[in-house]
VEXSE-918953 format. One line per field, with one value per residue (C-alpha): x, y, z. Coordinates in steps of 0.2 Angstrom, whole numbers, plus 5000, padded with zeros to 4 digits. Layout:
px: X; ...
py: Y; ...
pz: Z; ...
This chain:
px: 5000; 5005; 5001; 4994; 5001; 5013; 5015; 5028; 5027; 5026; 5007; 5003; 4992; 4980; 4971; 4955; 4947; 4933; 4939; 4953; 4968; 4969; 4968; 4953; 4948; 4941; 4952; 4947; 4960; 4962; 4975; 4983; 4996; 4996; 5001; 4989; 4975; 4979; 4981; 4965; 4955; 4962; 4957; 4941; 4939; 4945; 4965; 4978; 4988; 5004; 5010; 5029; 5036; 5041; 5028; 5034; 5031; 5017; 4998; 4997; 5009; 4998; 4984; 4990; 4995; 4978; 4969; 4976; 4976; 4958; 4957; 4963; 4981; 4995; 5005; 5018; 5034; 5028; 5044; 5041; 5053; 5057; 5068; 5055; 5038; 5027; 5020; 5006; 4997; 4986; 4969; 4961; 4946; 4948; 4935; 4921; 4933; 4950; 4960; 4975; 4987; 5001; 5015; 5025; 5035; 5053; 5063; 5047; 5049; 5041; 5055; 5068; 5062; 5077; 5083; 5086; 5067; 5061; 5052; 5062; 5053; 5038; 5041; 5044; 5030; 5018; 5009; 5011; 5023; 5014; 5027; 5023; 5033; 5029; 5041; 5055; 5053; 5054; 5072; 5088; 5085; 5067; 5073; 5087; 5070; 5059; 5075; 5081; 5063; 5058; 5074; 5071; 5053; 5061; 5070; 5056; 5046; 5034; 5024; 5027; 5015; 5021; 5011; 5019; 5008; 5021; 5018; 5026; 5026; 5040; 5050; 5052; 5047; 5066; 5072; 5055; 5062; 5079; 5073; 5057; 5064; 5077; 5063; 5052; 5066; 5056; 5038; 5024; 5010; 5012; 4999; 5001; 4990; 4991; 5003; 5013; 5017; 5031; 5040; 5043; 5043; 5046; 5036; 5016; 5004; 5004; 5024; 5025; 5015; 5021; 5038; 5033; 5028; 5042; 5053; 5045; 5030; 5015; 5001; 5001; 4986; 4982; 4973; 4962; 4950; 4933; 4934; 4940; 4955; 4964; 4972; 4986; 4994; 5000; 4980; 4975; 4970; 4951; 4945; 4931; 4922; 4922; 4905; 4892; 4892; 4891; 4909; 4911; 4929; 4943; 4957; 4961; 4953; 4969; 4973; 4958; 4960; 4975; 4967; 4951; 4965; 4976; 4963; 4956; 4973; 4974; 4955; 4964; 4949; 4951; 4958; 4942; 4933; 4950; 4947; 4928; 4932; 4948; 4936; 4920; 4933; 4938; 4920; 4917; 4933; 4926; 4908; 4913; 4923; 4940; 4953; 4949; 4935; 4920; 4929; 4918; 4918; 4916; 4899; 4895; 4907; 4891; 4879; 4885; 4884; 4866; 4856; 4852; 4858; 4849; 4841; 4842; 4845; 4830
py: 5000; 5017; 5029; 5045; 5048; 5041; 5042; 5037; 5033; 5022; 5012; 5007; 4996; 5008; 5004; 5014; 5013; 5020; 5028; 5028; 5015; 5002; 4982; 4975; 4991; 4985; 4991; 4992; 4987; 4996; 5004; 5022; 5034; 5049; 5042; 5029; 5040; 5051; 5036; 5029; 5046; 5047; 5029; 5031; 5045; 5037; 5040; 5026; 5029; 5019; 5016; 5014; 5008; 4994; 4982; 4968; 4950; 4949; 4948; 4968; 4971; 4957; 4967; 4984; 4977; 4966; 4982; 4994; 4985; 4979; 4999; 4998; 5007; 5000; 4991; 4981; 4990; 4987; 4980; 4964; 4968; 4949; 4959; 4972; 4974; 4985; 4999; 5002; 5017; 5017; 5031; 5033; 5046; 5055; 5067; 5070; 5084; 5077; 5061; 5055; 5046; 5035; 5027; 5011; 5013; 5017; 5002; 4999; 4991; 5008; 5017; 5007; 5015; 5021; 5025; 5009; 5005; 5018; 5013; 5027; 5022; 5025; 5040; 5047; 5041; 5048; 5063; 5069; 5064; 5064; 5068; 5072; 5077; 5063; 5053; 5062; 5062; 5041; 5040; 5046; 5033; 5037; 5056; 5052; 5042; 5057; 5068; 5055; 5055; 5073; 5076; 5060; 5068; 5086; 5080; 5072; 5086; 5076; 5088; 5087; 5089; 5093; 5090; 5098; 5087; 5092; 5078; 5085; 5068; 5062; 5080; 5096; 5113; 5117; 5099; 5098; 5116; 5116; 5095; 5103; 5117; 5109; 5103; 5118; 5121; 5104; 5106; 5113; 5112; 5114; 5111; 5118; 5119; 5138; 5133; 5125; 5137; 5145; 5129; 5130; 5150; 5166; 5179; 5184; 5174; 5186; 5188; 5167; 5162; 5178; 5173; 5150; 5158; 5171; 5155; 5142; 5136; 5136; 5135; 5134; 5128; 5134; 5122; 5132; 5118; 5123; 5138; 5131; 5134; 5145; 5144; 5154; 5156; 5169; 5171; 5176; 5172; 5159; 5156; 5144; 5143; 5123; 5112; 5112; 5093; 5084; 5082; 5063; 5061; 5073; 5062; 5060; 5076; 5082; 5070; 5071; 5087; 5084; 5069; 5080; 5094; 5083; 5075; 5094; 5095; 5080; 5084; 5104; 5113; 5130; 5137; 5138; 5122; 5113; 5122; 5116; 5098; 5099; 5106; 5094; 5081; 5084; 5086; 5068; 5063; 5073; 5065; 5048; 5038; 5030; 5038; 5034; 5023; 5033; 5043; 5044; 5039; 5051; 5049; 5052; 5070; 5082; 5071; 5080; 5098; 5093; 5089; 5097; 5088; 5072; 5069; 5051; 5048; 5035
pz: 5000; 4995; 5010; 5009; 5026; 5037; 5055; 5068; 5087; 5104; 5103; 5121; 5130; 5139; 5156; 5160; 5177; 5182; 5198; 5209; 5202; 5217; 5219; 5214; 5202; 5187; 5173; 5152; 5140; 5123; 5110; 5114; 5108; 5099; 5082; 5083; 5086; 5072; 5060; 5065; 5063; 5044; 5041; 5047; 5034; 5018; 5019; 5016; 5031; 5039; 5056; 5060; 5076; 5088; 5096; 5110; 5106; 5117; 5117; 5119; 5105; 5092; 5099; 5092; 5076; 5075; 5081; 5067; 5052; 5055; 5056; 5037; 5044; 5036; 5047; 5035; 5045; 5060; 5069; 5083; 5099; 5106; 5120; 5126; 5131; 5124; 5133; 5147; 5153; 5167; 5166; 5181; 5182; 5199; 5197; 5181; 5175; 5182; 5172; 5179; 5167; 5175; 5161; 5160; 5145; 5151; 5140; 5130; 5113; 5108; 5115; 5105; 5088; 5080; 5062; 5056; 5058; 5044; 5030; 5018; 5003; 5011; 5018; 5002; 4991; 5004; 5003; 5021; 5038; 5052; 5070; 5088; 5101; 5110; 5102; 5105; 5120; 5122; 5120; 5112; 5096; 5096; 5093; 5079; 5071; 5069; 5064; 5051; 5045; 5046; 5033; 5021; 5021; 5018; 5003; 4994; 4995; 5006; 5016; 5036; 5051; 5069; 5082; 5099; 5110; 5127; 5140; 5154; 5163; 5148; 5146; 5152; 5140; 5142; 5134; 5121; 5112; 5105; 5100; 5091; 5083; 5076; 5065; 5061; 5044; 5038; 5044; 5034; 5046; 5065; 5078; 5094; 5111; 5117; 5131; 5118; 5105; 5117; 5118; 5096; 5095; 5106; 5111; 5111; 5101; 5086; 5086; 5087; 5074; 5064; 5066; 5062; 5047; 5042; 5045; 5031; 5040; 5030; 5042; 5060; 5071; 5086; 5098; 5111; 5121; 5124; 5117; 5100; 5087; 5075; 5059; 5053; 5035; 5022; 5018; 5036; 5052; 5052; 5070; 5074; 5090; 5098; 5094; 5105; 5112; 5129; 5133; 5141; 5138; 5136; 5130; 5112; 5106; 5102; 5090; 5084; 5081; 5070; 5059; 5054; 5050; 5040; 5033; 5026; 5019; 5011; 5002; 4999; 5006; 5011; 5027; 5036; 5029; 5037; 5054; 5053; 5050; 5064; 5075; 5072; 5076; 5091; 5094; 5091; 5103; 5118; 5116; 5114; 5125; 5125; 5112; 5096; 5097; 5095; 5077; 5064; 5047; 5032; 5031; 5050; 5048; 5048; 5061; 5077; 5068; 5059; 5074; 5090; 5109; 5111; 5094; 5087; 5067; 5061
């Protein structure tokens, strides 16, 4: 399969609970990661779409591979650790507006993605490279991988989407920038939270969007929560307010987020029809649960906007 995107990262076995983590709690299993989420989201909507990284040999690994291609992502370079296991994270909902999330996925097979495991040749026939900065942050190898990938991307003229996605748990601010903005020379699309923009550029708002842009970047996203986003290119500014939706579940609305965007991009529509499909994502992530399960398919795209709260489609 040639891919229309493809997107690197750690997939981990993820553990939701209900309340507080403890003995006896009852826990759900499922597939996480930012990548993952992302390449699910694009799937979902029609995109040929690749996964690279590094599972362990163990059920949770054939799990993530089983899971994603029975999403229709391409999983073909999907590289099967025997010395590692793959990765957990524990969810546990403290409150109805707090989530807790708890890693174990220091030496993870995920972690051990490096170089060598890049499918070059897919990389370059794709239309977009899809990178977080959650990657980077696994491990030195894990770092040179999205550095080598980012430049073999750069030199086909393969478009290149960062997402900054800062987990504070993995890295600090002060180790996320100088590692991130050694890619901004490559990136054409950067998607940032507002708290994240300073880690890739300096100043106010205005100055470090003005200055992404001055640099190369050709849009930058900005990701505002409940009180939705922006988009920022050489055509102007297009702001859209967040959809109106009973909010269940926070997590995975950012990747969400980024798959409606990317996906806009993919289809070229215009700066605000791209913010309008980003945004009605993330809509569907927060009113579903778990991270990527409750995505919709391109047919679904305009339910949640088309009818009011509590309406049933017959």
């Amino acid at each position: 399969m040639t891919a229309d995107v493809v997107t690197l990262g750690e997939a981990l076995a993820s553990f939701r609970s209900p309340g507080p983590l403890g003995f006896g709690v009852p826990v759900t299993p499922d597939l996480a990661g930012a990548e993952t989420n992302v390449a699910i989201g694009l799937s979902r909507l029609g995109h040929r779409v690749a996964w690279v990284g590094r599972v362990g040999s163990d059920p949770f690994g054939e799990a993530v591979v089983r899971t994603l291609r029975g999403e229709g992502v391409g999983v073909e370079d999907v590289v099967v650790d025997g010395s590692a296991a793959t990765g957990l994270m524990f969810l546990e909902q403290r409150a109805a507006d707090l989530t807790r999330v708890h890693y174990v996925r220091a030496g993870s097979a995920g972690s051990r993605l490096g170089p060598d495991d890049l499918p070059l040749d897919a990389i370059r026939s794709a239309r977009l490279l899809h990178v977080t900065g959650v990657t980077p942050a696994l491990s030195p190898t894990a770092a040179e991988a999205v550095s080598r990938a980012v430049s073999v991307a750069r030199e086909a003229g393969v478009r290149v989407s960062l997402d900054v996605n800062h987990r504070a748990r993995l890295w600090s601010r002060d180790a996320a920038a100088p590692v991130l903005r050694a890619l901004l020379p490559a990136v054409s699309l950067l998607v940032a939270g507002e708290d994240e923009l300073g880690i890739v550029a300096d100043g106010p708002e205005d100055e470090a969007v003005a200055g992404l842009l001055d640099s190369g970047v050709d849009a930058v996203a900005v990701k505002r929560g409940a009180s939705g986003a922006s988009l920022f290119t050489s055509d102007g500014r297009s702001d859209r307010g967040a959809v109106a939706v009973s909010a269940v579940d926070t997590v995975g609305a950012g990747d969400a987020f980024c798959a409606g965007l990317l996906s806009a991009v993919l289809d070229d529509r215009a700066d605000g029809d791209a913010l309008d499909r980003a945004v009605a994502l993330g809509a569907w992530a927060v009113s579903t649960r778990g991270d990527w399960a409750g995505l919709p398919t391109r047919s679904e795209l305009g339910d949640l906007t088309s009818l009011g709260p509590g309406e049933t489609l017959r």
